[in-house]
PLY file of the C-alpha trace (Angstrom):
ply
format ascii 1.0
element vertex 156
property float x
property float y
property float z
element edge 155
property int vertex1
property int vertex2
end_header
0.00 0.00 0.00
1.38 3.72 -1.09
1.01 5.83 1.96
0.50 9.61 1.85
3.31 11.87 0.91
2.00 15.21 2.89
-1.74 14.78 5.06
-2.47 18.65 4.56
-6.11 19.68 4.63
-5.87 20.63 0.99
-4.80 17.40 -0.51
-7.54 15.89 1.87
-10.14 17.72 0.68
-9.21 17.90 -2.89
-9.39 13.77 -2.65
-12.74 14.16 -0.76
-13.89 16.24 -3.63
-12.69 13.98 -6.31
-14.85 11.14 -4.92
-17.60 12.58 -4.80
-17.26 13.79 -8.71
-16.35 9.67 -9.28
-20.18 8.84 -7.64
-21.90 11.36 -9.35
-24.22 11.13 -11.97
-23.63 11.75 -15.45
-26.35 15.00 -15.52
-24.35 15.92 -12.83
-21.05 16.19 -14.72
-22.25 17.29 -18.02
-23.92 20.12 -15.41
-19.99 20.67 -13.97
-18.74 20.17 -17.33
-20.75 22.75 -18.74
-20.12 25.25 -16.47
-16.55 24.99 -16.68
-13.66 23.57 -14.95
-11.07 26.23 -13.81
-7.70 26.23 -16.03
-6.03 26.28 -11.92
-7.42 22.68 -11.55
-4.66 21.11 -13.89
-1.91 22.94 -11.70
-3.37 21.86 -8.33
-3.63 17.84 -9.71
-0.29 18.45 -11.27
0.67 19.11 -7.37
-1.34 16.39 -6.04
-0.19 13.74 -8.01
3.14 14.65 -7.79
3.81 15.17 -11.72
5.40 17.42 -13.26
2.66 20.01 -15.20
3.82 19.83 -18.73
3.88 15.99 -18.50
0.79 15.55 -17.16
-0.99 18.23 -19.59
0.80 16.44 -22.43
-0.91 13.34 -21.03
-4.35 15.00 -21.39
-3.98 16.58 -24.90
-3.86 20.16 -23.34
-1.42 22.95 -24.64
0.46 23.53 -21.37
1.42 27.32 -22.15
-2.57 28.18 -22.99
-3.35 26.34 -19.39
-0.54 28.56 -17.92
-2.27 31.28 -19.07
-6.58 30.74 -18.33
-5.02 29.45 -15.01
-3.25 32.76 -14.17
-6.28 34.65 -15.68
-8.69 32.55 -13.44
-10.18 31.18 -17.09
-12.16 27.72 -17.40
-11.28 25.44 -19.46
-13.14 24.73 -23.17
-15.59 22.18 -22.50
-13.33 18.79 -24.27
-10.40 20.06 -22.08
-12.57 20.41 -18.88
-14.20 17.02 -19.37
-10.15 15.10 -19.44
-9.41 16.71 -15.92
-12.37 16.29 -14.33
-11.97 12.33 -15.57
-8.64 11.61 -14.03
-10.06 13.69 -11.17
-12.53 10.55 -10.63
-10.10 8.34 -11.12
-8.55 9.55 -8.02
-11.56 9.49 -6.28
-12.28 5.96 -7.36
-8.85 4.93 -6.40
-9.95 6.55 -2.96
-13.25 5.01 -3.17
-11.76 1.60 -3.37
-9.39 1.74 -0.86
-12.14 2.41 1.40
-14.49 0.21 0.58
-11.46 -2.83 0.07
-9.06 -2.62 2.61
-7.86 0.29 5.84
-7.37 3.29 4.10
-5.75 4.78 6.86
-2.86 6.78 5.89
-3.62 5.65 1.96
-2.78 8.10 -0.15
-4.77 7.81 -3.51
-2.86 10.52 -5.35
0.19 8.69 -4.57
-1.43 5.40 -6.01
-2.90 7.06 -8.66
0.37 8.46 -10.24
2.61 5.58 -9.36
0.02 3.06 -11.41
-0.59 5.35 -13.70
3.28 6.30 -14.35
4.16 2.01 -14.55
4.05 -0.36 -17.36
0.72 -2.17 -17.40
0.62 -5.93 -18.16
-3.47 -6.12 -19.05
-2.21 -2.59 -21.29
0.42 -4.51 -23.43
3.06 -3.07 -20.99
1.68 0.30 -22.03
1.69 3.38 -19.09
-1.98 3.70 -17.93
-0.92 7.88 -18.38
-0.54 7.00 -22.19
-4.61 7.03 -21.81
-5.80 9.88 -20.28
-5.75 11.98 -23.62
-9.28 10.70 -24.42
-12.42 10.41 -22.15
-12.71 6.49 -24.07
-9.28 6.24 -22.60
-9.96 7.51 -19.63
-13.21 4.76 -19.45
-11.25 1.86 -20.09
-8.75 2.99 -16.66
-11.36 2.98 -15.02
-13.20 -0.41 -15.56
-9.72 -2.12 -15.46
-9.61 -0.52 -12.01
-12.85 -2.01 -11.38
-11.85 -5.47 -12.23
-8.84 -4.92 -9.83
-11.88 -5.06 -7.18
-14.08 -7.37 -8.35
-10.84 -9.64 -9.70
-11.94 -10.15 -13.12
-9.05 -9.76 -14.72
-8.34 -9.41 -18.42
0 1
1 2
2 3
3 4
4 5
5 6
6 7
7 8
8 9
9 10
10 11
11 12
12 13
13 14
14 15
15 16
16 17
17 18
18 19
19 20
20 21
21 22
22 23
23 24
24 25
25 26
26 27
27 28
28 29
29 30
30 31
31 32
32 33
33 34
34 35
35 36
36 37
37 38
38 39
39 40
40 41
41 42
42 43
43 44
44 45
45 46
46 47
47 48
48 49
49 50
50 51
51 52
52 53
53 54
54 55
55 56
56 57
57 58
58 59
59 60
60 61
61 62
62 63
63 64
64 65
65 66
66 67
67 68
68 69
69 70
70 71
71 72
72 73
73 74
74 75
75 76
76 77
77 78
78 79
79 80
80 81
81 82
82 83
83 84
84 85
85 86
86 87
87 88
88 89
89 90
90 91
91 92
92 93
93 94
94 95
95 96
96 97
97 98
98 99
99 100
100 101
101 102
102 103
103 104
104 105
105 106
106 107
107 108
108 109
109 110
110 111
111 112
112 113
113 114
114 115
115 116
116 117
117 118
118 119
119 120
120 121
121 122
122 123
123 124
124 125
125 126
126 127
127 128
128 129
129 130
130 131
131 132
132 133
133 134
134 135
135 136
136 137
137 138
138 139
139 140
140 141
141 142
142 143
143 144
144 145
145 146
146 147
147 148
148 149
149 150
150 151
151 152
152 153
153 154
154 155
């Protein structure tokens, strides 16, 4: 089990928030979606997970000078852009989500998880990085139900 880098309040809450974007319904994040995710959000997961910003925004398909820019200007994000973050933002929380629900989260750290299985070959991937897939919200599906069968231990 990863354990938690920093307990701040902050990272706390941002993981508290992410799970409850992972169990919400889909009106409810076309509704989010729609009303647009703040540029500042791909900094602070940057942060969170512990990766650096241009890598991760090159992971999502987002220009990482442009997301410089809305984030200093307090800008959302265009709807396609918004949609990526707030996906690997439920990943987290479903990383958190499972943890809880599987085992003693105490002093789990689902950011830490997150990036370190996201940032290592995958063997049901091919060997591929899990990161390789969070350009696309399809990609971005298919983490998710292979996180899924981690739980249930249907695995591919």
């Amino acid at each position: 089990m990863i354990r938690k880098a920093k307990n701040s309040v902050d990272r706390c809450r941002n993981i508290q928030r992410f799970q409850e974007a992972s169990a919400a319904s889909w009106g409810e994040l076309a509704v989010t979606v729609h009303q647009g995710i703040p540029a500042k959000e791909v900094e602070d997961l940057a942060a969170l997970l512990g990766l650096p910003f241009v890598e991760l925004c090159c992971a999502l398909g987002l220009p990482p000078s442009k997301i410089r820019r809305k984030a200093r200007n307090w800008e959302a994000l265009p709807a396609d852009q918004g949609e990526r973050v707030l996906g690997l933002q439920r990943l987290v929380g479903q990383v958190q989500t499972m943890a809880e629900e599987c085992g003693d989260p105490t002093d789990f750290d689902a950011a830490v998880w997150t990036e370190n299985w996201l940032t290592s070959p995958q063997p049901v991937l091919g060997g591929s990085l899990a990161i390789e897939y969070l350009g696309t919200v399809t990609g971005q599906q298919l983490l998710s139900d292979l996180l899924m069968r981690n739980v249930s231990g249907a695995y591919s």
